[in-house]
PyMOL CGO cylinders between C-alpha atoms (Angstrom):
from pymol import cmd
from pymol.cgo import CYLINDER

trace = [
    CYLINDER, 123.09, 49.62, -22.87, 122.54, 50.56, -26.25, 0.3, 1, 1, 1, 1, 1, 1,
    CYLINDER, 122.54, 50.56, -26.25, 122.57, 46.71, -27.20, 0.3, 1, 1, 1, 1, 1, 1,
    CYLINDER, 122.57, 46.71, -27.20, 119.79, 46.47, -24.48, 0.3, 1, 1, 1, 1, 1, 1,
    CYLINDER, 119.79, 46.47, -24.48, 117.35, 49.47, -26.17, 0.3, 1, 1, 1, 1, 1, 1,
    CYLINDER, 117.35, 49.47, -26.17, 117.38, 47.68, -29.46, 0.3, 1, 1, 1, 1, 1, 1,
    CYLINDER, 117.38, 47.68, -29.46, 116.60, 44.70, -28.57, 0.3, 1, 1, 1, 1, 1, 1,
    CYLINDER, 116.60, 44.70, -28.57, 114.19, 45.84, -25.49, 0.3, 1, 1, 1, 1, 1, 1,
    CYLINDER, 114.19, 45.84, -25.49, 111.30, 46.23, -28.25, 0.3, 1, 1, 1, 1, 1, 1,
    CYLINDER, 111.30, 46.23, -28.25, 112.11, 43.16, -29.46, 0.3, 1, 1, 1, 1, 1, 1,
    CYLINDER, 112.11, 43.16, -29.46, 111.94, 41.32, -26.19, 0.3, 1, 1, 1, 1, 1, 1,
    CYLINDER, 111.94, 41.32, -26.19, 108.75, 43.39, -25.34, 0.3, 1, 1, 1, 1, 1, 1,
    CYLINDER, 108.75, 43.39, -25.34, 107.23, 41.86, -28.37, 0.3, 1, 1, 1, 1, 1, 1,
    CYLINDER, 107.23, 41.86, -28.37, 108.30, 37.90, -27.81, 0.3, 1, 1, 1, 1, 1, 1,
    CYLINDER, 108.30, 37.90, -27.81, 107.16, 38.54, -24.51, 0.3, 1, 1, 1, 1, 1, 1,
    CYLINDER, 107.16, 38.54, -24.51, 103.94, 39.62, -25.18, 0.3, 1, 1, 1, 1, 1, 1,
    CYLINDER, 103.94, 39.62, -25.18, 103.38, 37.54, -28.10, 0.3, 1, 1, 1, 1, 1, 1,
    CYLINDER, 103.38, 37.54, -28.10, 104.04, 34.78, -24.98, 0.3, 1, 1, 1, 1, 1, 1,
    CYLINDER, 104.04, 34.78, -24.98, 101.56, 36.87, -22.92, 0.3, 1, 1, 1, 1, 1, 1,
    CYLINDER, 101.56, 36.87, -22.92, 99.12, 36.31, -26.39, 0.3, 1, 1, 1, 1, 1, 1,
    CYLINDER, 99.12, 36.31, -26.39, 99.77, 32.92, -26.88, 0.3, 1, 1, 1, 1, 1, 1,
    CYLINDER, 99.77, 32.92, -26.88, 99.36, 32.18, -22.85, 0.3, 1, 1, 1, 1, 1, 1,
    CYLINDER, 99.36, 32.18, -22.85, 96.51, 33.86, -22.71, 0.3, 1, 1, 1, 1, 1, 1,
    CYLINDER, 96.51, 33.86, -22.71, 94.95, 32.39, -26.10, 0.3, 1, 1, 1, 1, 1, 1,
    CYLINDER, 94.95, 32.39, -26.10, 95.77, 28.90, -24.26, 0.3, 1, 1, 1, 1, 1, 1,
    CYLINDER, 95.77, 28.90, -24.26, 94.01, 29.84, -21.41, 0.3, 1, 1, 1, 1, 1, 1,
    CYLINDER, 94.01, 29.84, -21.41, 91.07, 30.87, -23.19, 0.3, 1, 1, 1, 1, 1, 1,
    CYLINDER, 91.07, 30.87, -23.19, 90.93, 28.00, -25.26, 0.3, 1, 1, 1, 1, 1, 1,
    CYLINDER, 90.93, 28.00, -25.26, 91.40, 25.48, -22.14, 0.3, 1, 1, 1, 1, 1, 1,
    CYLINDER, 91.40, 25.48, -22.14, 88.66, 27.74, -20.49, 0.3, 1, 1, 1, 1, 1, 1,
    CYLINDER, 88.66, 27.74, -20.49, 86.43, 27.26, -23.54, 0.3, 1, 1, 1, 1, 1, 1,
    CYLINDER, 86.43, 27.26, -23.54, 87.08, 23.25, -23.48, 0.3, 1, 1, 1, 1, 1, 1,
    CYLINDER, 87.08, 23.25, -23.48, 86.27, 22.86, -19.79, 0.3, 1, 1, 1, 1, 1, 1,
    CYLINDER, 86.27, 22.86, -19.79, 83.40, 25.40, -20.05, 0.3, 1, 1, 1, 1, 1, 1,
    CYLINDER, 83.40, 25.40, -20.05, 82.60, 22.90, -23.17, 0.3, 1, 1, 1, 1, 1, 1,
    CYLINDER, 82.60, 22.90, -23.17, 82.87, 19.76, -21.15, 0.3, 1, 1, 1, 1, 1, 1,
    CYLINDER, 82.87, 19.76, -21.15, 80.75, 21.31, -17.86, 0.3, 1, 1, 1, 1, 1, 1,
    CYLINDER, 80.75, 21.31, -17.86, 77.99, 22.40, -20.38, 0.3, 1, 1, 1, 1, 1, 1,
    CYLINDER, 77.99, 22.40, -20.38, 77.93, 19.04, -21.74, 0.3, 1, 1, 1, 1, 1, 1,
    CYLINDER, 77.93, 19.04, -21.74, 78.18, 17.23, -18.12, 0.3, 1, 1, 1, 1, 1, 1,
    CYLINDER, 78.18, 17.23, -18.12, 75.59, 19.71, -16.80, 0.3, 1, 1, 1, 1, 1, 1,
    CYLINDER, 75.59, 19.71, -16.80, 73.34, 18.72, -20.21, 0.3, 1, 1, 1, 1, 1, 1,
    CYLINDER, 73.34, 18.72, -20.21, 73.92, 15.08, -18.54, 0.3, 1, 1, 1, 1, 1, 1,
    CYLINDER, 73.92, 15.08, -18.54, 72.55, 15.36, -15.30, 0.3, 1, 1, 1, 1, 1, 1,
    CYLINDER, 72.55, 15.36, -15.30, 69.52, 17.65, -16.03, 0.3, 1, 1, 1, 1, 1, 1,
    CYLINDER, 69.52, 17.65, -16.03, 69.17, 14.37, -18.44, 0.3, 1, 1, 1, 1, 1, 1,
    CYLINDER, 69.17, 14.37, -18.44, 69.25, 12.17, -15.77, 0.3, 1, 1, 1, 1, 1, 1,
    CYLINDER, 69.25, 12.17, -15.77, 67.84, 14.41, -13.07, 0.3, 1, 1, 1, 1, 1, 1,
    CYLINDER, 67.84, 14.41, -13.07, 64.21, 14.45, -15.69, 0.3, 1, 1, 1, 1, 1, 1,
    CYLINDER, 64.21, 14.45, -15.69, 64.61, 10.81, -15.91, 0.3, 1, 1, 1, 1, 1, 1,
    CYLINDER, 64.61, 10.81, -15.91, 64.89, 10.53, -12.12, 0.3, 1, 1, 1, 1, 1, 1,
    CYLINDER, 64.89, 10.53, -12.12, 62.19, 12.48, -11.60, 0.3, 1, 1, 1, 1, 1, 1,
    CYLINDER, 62.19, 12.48, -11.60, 60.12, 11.00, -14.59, 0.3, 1, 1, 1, 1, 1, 1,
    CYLINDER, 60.12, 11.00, -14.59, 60.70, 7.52, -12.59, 0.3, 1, 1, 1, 1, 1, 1,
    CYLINDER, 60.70, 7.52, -12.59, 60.26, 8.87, -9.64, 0.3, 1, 1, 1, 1, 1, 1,
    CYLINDER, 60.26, 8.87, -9.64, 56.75, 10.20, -10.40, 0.3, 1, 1, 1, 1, 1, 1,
    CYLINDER, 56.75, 10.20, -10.40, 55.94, 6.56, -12.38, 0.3, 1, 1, 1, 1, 1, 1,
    CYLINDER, 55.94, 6.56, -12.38, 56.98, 4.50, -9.10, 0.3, 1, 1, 1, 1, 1, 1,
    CYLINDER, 56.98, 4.50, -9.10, 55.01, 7.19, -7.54, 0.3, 1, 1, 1, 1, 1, 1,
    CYLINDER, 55.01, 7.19, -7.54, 51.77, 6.71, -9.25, 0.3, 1, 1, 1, 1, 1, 1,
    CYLINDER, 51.77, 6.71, -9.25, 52.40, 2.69, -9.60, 0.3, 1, 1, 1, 1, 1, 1,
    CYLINDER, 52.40, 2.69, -9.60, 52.80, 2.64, -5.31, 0.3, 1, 1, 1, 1, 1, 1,
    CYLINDER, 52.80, 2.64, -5.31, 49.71, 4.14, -5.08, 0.3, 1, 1, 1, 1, 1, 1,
    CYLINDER, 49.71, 4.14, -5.08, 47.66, 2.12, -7.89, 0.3, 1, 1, 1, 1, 1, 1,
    CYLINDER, 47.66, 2.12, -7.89, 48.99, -0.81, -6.22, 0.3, 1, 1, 1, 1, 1, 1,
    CYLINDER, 48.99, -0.81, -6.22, 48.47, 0.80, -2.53, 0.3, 1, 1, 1, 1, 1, 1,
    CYLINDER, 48.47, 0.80, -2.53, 44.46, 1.85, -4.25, 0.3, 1, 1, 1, 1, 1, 1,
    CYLINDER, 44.46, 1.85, -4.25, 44.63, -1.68, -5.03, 0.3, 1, 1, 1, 1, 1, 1,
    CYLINDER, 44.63, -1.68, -5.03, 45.26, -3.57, -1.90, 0.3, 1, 1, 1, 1, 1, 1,
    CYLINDER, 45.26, -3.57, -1.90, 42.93, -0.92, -0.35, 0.3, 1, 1, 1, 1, 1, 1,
    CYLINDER, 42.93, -0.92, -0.35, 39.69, -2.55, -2.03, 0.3, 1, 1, 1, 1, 1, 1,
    CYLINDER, 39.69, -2.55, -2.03, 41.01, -5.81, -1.62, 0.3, 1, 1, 1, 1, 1, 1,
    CYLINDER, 41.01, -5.81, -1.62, 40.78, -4.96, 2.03, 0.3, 1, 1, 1, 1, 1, 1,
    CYLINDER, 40.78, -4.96, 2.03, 37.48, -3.44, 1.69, 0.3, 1, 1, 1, 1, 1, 1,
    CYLINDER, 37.48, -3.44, 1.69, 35.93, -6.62, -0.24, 0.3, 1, 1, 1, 1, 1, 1,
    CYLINDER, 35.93, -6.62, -0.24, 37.59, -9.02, 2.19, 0.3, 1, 1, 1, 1, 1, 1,
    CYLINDER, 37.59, -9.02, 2.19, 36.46, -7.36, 4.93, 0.3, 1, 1, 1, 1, 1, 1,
    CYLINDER, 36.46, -7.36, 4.93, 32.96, -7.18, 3.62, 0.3, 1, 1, 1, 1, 1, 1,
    CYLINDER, 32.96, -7.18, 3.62, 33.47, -11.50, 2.28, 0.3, 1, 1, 1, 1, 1, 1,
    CYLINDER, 33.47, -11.50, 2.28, 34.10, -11.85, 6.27, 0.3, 1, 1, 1, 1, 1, 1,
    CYLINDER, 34.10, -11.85, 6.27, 31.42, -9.87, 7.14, 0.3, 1, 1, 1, 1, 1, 1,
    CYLINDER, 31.42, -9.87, 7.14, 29.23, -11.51, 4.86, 0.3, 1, 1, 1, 1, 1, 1,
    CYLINDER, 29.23, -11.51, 4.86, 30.27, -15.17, 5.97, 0.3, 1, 1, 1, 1, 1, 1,
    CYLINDER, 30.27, -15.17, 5.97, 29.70, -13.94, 9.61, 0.3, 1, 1, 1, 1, 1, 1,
    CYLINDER, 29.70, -13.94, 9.61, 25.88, -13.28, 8.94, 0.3, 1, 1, 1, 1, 1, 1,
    CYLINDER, 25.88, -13.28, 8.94, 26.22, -16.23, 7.13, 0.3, 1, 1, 1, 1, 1, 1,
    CYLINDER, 26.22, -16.23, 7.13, 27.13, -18.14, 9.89, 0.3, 1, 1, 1, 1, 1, 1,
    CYLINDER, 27.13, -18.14, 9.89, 25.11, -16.91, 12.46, 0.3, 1, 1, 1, 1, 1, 1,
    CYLINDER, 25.11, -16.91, 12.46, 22.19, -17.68, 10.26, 0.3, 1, 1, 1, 1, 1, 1,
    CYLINDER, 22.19, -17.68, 10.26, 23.23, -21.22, 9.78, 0.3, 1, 1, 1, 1, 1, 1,
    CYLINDER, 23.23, -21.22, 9.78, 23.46, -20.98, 14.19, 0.3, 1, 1, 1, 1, 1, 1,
    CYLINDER, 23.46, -20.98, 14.19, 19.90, -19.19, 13.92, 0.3, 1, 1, 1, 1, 1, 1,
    CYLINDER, 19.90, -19.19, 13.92, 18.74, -21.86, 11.46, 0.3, 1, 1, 1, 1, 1, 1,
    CYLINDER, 18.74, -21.86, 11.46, 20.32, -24.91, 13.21, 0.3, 1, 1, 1, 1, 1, 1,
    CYLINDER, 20.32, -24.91, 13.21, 18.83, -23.73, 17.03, 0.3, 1, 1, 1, 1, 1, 1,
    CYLINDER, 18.83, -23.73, 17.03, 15.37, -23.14, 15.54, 0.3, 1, 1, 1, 1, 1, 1,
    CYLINDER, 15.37, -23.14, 15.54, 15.58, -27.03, 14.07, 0.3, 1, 1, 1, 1, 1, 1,
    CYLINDER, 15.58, -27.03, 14.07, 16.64, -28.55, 17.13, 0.3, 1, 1, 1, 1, 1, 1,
    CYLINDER, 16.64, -28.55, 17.13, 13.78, -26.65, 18.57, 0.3, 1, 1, 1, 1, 1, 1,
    CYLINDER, 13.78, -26.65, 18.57, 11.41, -28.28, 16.29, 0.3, 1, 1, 1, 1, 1, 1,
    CYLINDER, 11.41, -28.28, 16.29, 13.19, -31.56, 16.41, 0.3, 1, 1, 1, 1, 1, 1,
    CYLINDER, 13.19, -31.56, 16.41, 12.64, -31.77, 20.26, 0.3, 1, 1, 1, 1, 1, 1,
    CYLINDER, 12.64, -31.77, 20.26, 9.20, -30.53, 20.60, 0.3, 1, 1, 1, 1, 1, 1,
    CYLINDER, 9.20, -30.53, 20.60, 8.88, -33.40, 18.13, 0.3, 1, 1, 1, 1, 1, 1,
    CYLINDER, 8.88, -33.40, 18.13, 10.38, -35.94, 20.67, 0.3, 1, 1, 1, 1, 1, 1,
    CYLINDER, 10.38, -35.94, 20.67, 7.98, -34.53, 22.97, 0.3, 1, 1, 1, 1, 1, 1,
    CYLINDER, 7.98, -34.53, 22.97, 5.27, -35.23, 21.13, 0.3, 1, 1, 1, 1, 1, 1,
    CYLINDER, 5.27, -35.23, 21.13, 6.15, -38.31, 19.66, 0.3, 1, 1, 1, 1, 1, 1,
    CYLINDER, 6.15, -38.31, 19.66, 6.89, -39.35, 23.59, 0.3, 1, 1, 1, 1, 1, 1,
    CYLINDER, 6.89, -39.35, 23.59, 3.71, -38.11, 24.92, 0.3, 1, 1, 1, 1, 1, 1,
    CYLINDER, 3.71, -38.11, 24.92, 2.02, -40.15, 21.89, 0.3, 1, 1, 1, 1, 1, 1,
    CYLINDER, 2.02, -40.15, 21.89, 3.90, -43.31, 23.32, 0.3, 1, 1, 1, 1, 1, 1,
    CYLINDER, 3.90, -43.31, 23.32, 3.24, -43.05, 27.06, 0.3, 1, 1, 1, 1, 1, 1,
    CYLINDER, 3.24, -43.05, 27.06, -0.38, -42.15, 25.85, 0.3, 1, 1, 1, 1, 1, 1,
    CYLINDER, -0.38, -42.15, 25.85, -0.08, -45.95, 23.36, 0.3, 1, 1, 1, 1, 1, 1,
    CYLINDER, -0.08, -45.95, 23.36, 1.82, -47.30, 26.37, 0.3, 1, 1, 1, 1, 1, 1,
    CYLINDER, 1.82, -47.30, 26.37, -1.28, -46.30, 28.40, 0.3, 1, 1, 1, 1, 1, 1,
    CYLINDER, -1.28, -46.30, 28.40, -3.80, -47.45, 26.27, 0.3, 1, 1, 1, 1, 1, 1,
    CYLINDER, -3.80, -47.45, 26.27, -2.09, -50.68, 25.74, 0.3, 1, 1, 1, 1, 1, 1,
    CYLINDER, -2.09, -50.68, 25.74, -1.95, -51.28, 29.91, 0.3, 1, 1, 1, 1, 1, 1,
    CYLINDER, -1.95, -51.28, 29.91, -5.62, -50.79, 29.45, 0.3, 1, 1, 1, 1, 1, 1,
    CYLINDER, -5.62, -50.79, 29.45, -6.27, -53.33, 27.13, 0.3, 1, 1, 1, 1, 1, 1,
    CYLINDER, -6.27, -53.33, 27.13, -4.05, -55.82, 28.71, 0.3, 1, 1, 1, 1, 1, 1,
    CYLINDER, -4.05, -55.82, 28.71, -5.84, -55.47, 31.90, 0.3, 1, 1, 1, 1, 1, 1,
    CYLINDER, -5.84, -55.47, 31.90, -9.20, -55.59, 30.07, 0.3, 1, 1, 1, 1, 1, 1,
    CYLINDER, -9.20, -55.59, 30.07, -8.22, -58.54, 27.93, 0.3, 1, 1, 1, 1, 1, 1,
    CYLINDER, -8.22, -58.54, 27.93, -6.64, -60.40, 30.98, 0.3, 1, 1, 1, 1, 1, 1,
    CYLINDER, -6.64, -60.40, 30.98, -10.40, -59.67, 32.78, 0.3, 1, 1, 1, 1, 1, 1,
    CYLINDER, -10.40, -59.67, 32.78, -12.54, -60.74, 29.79, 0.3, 1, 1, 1, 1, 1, 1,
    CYLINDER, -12.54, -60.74, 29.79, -10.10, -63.65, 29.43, 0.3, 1, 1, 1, 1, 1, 1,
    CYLINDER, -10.10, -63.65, 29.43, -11.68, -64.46, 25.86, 0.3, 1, 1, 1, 1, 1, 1,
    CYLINDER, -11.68, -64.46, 25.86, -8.52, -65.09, 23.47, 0.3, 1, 1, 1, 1, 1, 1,
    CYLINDER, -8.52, -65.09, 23.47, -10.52, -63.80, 20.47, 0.3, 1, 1, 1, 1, 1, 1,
    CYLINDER, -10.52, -63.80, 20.47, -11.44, -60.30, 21.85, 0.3, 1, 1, 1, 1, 1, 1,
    CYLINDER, -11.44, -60.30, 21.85, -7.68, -60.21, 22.99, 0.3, 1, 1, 1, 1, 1, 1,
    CYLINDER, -7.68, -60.21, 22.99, -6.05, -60.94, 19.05, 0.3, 1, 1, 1, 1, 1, 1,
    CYLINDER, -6.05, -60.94, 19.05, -9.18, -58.42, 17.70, 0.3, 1, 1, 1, 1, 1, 1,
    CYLINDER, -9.18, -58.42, 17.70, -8.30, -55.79, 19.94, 0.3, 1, 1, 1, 1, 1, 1,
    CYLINDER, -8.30, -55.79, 19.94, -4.54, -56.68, 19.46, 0.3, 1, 1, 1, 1, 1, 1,
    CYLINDER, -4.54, -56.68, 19.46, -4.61, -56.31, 15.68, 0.3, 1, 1, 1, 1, 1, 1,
    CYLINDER, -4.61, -56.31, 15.68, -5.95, -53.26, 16.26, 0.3, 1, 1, 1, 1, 1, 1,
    CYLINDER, -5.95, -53.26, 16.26, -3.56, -52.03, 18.45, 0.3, 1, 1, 1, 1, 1, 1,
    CYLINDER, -3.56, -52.03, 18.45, -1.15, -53.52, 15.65, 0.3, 1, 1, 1, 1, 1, 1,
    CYLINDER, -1.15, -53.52, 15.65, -2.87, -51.12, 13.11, 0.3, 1, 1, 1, 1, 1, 1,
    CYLINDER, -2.87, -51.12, 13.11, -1.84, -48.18, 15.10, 0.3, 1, 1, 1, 1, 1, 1,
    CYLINDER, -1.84, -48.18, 15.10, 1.57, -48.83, 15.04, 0.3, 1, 1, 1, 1, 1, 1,
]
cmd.load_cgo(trace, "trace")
């Protein structure tokens, strides 16, 4: 027993220089990992601003190019409107001359009944005058109309 209280302070001391050393290890291992998740966590807020940097940048560039497509719409849609007028002027312009072209035919067919007419009555009057010259005066005339 006596054996045992010497060397009890000795044993108390290797086994709490253990308890030290242990516990210094510990710390130390704590200290790396608390290292390495500091520098891991530096990492992702990193990456997390980029992300959200890029995030923000597709942002704005979807709606430039969304602003974009918008007045293409808008100047399309006002080309189409524009080429409807366009077209129903053309339709406008197009009835009116067909208008004028037929009241033209109209005329122009009155005019030749009416020279149809007046040739009958100058064929009947030359056929009851008989006289060839009257007939080739009046005919020349009737050739200057024409």
């Amino acid at each position: 027993v006596t054996d045992d209280l010497q060397t009890l302070p000795k044993k108390f001391e290797t086994c709490c220089a253990a308890i030290v050393t242990a516990i210094n290890s510990i710390q130390e291992t704590m200290q790396s990992e608390a290292c390495a998740v500091e520098a891991k966590m530096k990492t992702l807020k990193q990456e997390l601003s980029q992300d959200e940097v890029d995030y923000f940048k597709n942002r704005q560039a979807n709606a430039d190019v969304l602003a974009e497509l918008h007045l293409g719409l808008e100047r399309s849609e006002r080309s189409v409107a524009e080429a409807e007028h366009s077209i129903a002027q053309t339709r406008n312009d197009v009835a009116l001359e067909r208008n004028e072209l037929e009241i033209k035919r109209e005329q122009s067919s009155a005019k030749l009944v009416s020279v149809n007419r007046d040739m009958k009555d100058m064929r009947s009057e030359l056929e009851y005058q008989g006289e060839q010259g009257t007939a080739a005066t009046v005919l020349g005339a009737v050739g200057g109309i024409f």
